[in-house]
N, C-alpha and C positions, 0 to 999 in steps of 0.2 A: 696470617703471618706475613711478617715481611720481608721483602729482599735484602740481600747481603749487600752491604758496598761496593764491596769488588763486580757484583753480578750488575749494580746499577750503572755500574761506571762504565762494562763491557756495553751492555745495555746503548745508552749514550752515546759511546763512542760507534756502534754501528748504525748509530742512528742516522748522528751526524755526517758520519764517510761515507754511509752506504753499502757496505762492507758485510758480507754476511755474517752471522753470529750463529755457532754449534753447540747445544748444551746437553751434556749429557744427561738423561733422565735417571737413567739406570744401566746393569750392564748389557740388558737386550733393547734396550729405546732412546730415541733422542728427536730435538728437534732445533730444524734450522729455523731463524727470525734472517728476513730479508725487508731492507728499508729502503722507500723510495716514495719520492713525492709527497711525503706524508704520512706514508701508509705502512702496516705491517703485512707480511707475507708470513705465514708458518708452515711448516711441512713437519709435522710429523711422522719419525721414523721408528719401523721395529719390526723383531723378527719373529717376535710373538703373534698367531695368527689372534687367540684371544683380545690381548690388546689393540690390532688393528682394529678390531670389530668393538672395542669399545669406544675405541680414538672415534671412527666414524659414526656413532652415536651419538659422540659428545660434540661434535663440531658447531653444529646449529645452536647448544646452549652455549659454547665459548665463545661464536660469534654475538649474540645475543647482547651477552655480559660486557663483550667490551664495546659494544654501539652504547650500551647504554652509559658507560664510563666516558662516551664522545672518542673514544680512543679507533680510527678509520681503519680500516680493513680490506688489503686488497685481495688475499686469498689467504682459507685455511683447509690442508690438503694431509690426507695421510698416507704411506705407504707401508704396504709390509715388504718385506726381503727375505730371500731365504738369509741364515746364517753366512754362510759363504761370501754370498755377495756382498754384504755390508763389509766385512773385515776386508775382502779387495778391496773395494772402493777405499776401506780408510788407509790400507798401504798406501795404495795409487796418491793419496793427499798428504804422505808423511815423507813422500823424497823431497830430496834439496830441487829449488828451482833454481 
């Protein structure tokens, strides 16, 4: 399948800036795309401890898949969080600056 326009444009545009980029996966998971030099950064997030343990399974084949796309990689990293913590953090990200 392929991506949305909207998703490509976001995409693009942190490519370009540098800017990190937040996608929600679901309502327990997400992950940040950080760009720079080239390169993608991903961090995947979630408060599922099943899903972490699968994120870090899959890591090695998602790095794989996009070497072989040519597409550079400079880290793909997971974490899990308790519940709590995540919804902090995303307050702490939704006040006015």
């Amino acid at each position: 399948t392929g991506l949305s326009d909207k998703m490509t444009g976001l995409i693009e545009d942190a490519y370009k800036t540098g800017k990190a980029l937040r996608v929600e996966l679901d309502a327990n998971s997400s992950v940040i795309f950080k760009f720079q030099n080239g390169k993608v950064a991903a961090e995947f997030l979630t408060d599922n401890q099943a899903k972490a343990l699968m994120l870090k399974q899959a890591l090695d084949e998602l790095r794989q898949r996009l070497d072989e796309k040519s597409l550079p990689v400079a880290s793909l990293t997971y974490r899990h969080e308790e519940p709590n913590k995540q919804h902090e953090r995303n307050d702490q990200r939704s006040e006015p600056e």
